[in-house]
C-alpha positions as a Markdown table, in Angstrom:
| # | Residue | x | y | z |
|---|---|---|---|---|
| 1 | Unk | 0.0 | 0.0 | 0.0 |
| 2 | Unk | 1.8 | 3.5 | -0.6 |
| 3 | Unk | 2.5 | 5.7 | 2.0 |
| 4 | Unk | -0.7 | 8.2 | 2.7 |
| 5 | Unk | -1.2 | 11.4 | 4.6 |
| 6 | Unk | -3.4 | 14.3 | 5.1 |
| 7 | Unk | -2.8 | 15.6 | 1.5 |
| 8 | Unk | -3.7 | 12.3 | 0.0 |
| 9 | Unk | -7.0 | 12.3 | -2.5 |
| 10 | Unk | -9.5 | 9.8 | -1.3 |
| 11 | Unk | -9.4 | 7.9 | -4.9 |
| 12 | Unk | -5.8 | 7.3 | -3.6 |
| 13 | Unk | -6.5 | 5.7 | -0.4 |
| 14 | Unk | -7.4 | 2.1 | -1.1 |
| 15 | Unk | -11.1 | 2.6 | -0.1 |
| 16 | Unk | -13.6 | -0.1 | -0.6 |
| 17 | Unk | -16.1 | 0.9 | -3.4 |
| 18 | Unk | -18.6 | 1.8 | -0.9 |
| 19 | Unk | -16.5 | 3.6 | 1.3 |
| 20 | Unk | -15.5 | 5.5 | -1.9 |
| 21 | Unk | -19.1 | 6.4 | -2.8 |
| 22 | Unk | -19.8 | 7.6 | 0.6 |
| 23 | Unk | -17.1 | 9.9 | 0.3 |
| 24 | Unk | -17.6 | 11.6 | -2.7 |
| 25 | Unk | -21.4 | 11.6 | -2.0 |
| 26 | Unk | -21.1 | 13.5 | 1.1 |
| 27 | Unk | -17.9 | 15.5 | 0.1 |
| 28 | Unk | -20.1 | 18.8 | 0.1 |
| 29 | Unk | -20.5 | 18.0 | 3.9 |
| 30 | Unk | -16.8 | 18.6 | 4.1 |
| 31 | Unk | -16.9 | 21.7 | 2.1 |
| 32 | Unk | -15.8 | 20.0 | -1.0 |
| 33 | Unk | -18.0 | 20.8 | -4.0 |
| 34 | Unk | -19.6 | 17.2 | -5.2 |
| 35 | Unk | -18.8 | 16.2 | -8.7 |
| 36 | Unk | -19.4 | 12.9 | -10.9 |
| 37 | Unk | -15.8 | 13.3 | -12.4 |
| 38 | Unk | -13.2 | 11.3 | -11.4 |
| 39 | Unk | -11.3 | 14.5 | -10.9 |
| 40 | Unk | -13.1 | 15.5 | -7.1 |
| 41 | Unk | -10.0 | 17.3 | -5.5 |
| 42 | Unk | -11.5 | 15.4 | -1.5 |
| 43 | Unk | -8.5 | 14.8 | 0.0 |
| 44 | Unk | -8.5 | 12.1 | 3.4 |
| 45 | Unk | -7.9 | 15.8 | 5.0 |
| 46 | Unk | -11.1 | 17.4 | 4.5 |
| 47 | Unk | -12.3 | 14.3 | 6.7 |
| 48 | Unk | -11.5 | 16.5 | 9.9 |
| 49 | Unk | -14.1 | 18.8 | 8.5 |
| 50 | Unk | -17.2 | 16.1 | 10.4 |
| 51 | Unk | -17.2 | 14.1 | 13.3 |
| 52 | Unk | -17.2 | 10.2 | 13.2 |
| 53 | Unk | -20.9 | 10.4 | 14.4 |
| 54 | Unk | -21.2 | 12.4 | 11.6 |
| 55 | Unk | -19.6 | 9.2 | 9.6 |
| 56 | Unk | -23.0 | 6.9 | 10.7 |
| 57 | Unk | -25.5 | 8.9 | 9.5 |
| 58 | Unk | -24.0 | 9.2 | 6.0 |
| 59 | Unk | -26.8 | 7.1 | 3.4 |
| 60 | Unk | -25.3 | 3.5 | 3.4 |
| 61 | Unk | -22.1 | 4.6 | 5.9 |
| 62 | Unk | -22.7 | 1.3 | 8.1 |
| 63 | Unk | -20.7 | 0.1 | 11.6 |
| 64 | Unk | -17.9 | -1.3 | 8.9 |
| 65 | Unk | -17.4 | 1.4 | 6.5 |
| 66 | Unk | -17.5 | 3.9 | 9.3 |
| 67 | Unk | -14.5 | 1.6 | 11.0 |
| 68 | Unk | -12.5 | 1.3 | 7.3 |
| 69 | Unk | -12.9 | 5.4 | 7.0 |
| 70 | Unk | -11.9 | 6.0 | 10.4 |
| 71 | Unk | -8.6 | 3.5 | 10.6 |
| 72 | Unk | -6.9 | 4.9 | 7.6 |
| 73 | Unk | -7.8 | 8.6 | 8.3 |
| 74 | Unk | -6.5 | 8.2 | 11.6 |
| 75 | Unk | -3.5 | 6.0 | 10.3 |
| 76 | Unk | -3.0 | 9.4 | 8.4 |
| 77 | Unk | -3.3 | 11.8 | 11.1 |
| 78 | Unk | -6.5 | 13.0 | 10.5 |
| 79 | Unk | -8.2 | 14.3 | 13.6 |
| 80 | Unk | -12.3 | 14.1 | 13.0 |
| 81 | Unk | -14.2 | 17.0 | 14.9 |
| 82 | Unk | -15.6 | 16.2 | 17.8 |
């Protein structure tokens, strides 16, 4: 797996397909305009924008896509909001 950090664009990251979606779907939540292109500029970063409870109430964000968002964000350094 490469090396990842705050600066790292989610398509980057190694995300399951439906962790992925999630993402990009609620990207406007972490003030990151949503697009359909392949070229969204959400970056694991902007995660610290929402909190994880935040994380659970996202549309099909359940216990095990919440724990694969939240292990590599925090393996990156990403504090969520609290």
């Amino acid at each position: 797996m490469k090396k990842i950090n705050k600066n790292t664009l989610i398509r980057n990251c190694g995300f399951s397909v439906r962790a992925h979606n999630v993402l990009y779907i609620n990207s406007e939540k972490m003030g990151v305009p949503y697009t359909t292109s392949d070229v969204s500029p959400l970056k694991l970063g902007d995660l610290s924008k929402i909190s994880k409870t935040d994380l659970k109430f996202f549309r099909q964000c359940g216990d095990k896509t919440v724990a694969e968002i939240t292990v590599l964000a925090e393996s990156a350094g990403v504090k969520f909001k609290s």
